[in-house]
C-alpha positions as CSV (number, residue, x, y, z in Angstrom):
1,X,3.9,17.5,17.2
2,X,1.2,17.6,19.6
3,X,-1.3,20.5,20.1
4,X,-2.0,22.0,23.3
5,X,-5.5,20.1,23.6
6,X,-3.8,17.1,23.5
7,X,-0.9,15.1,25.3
8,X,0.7,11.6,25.1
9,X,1.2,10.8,28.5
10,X,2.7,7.8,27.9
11,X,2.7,4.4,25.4
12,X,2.4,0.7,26.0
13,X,3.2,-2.1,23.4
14,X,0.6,-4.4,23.7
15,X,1.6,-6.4,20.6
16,X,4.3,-7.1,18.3
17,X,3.6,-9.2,14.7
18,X,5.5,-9.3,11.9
19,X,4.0,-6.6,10.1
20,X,2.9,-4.3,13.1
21,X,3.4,-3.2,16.6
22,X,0.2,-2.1,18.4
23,X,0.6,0.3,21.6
24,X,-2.1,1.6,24.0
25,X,-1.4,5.5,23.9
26,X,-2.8,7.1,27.1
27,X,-3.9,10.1,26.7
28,X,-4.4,13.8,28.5
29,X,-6.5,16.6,27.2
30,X,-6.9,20.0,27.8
31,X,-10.1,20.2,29.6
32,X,-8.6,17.6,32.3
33,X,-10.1,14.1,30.3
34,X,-8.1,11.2,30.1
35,X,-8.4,8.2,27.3
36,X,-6.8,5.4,25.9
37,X,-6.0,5.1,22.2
38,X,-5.1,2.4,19.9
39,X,-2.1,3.0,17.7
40,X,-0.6,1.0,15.4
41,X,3.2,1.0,14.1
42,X,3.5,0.4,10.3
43,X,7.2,0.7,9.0
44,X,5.8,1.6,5.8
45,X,5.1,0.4,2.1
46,X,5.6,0.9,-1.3
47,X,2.9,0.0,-4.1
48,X,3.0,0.0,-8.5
49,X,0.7,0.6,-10.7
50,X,2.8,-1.6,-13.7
51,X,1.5,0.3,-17.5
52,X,1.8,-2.4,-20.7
53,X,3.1,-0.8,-24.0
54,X,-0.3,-1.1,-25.3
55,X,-1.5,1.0,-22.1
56,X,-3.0,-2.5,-20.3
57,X,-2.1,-2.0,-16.5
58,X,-0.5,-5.3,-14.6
59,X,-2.9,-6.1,-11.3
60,X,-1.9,-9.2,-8.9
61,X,-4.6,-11.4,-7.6
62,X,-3.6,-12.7,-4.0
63,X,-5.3,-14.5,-0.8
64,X,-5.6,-12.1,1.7
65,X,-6.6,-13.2,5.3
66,X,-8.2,-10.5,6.7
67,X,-11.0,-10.6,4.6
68,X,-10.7,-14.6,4.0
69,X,-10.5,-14.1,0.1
70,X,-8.6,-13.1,-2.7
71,X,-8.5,-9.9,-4.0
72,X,-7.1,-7.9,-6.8
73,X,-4.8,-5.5,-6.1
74,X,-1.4,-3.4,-8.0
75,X,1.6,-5.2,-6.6
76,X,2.7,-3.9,-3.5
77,X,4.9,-4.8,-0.8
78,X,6.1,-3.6,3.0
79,X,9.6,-2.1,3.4
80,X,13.0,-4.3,4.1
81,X,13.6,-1.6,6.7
82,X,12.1,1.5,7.4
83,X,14.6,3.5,5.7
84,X,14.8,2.2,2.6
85,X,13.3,4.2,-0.6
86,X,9.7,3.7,-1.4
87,X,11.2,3.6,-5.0
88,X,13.6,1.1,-4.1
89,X,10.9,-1.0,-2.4
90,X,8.3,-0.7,-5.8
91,X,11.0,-1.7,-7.5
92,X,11.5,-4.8,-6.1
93,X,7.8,-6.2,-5.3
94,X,7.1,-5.2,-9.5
95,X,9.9,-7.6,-10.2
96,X,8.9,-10.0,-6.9
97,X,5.2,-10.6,-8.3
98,X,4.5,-9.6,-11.7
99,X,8.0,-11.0,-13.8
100,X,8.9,-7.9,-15.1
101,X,11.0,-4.8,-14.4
102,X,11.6,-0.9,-14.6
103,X,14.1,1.6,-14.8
104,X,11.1,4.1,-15.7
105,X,9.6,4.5,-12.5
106,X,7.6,7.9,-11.5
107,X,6.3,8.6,-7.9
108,X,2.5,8.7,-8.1
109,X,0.8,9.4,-4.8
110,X,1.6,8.8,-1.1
111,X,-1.0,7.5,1.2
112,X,-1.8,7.1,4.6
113,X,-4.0,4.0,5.4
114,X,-5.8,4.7,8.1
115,X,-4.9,7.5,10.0
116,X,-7.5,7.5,12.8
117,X,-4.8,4.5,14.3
118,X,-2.4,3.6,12.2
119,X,0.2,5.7,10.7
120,X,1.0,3.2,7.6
121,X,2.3,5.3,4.5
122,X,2.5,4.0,1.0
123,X,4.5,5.7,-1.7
124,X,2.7,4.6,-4.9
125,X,5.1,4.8,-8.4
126,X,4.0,4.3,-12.0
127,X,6.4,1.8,-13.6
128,X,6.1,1.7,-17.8
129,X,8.9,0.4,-19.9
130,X,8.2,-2.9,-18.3
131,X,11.1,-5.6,-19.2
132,X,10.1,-9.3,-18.7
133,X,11.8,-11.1,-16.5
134,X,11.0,-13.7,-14.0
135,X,8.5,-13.3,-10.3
136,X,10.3,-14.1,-7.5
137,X,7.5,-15.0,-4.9
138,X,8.2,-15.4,-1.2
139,X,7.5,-18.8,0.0
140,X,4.4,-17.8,1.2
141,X,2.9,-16.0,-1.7
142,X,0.6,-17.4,-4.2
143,X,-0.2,-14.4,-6.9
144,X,-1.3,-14.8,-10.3
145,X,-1.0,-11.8,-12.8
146,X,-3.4,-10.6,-15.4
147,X,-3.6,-7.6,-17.3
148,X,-6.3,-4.9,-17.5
149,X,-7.8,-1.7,-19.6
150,X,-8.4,1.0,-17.0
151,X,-11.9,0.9,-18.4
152,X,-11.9,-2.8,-16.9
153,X,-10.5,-1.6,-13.5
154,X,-12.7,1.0,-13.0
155,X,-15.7,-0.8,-13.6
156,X,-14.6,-3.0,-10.9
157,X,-13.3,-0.3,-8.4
158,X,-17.4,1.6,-9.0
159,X,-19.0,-2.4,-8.9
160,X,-17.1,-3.0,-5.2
161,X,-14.6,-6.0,-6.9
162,X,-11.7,-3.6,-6.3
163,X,-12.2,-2.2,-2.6
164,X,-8.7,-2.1,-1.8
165,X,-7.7,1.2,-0.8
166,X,-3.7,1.9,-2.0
167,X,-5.4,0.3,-5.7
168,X,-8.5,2.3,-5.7
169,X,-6.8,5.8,-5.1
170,X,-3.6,4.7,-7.8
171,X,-5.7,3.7,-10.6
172,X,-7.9,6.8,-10.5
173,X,-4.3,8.9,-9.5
174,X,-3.1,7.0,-12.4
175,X,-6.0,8.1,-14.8
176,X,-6.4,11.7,-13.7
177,X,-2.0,12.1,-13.5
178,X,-1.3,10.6,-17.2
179,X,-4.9,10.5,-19.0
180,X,-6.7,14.0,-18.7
């Protein structure tokens, strides 16, 4: 829903990726302006922050391209199809890159990305109980797995190592939901 200030007037797909489809939204304003805007199409994520018995918290450690290095992240992974659950979807990528599984998974936080342009949302679940089994990477993916203290993680999220956004806001969710 739109407020009277401001009006689509129309959208343009300009590109089409695997991940993302970005449109030029032209739009009308109240006082008689016009602009284009950027806007990208997300169908949406779903993200885990994995707890160990012993309270250790399971991170993945992946190349990512945009930023031409690997970072360390919780597992997380885009939707088959837009409709399917967030839990459904966390519950896969645990198993996909760490090796282990859940049936004790509890919704966390939801966040939206970047919301100036993009309208990615990531439902974010805390999985404990885990149950080793074996990752199941995509043919693509390269992820090693290493445990953590949350004192370990967030010294790294207040040094700048962790600067990824979906694990930054879950492991301090995590701490303030469960530990406080």
């Amino acid at each position: 829903m739109m407020s009277d200030e401001v009006k689509r007037t129309g959208r343009e797909l300009v590109y089409e990726g695997a991940i993302l489809k970005v449109y030029k939204d032209h739009m009308e304003f109240a006082n008689g302006n016009t602009a284009d805007w950027d806007y990208i199409h997300h169908d949406g994520a779903a993200a885990v922050v994995p707890v160990l018995d012993d309270g250790r918290i399971l991170m993945v450690s992946q190349y990512r391209n945009a930023l031409e290095r690997y970072t360390l992240e919780i597992p997380a992974g885009k939707l088959d199809d837009p409709n399917e659950p967030g839990l459904e979807c966390s519950r896969r990528e645990l198993e996909e890159e760490t090796g282990y599984k859940s049936e004790n998974l509890e919704w966390l936080i939801t966040l939206r990305t970047t919301v100036a342009f993009c309208n990615e949302k990531i439902e974010i679940y805390v999985a404990k109980d885990l149950i080793p089994t074996h990752q199941h990477l995509d043919e693509d993916e390269y992820v090693d797995v290493k445990a953590y203290t949350l004192a370990e993680l967030k010294e790294m999220i207040f040094t700048g190592k962790i600067e990824d956004s979906k694990t930054v806001a879950a492991i301090l969710a995590y701490e303030s939901k469960y530990l406080q």
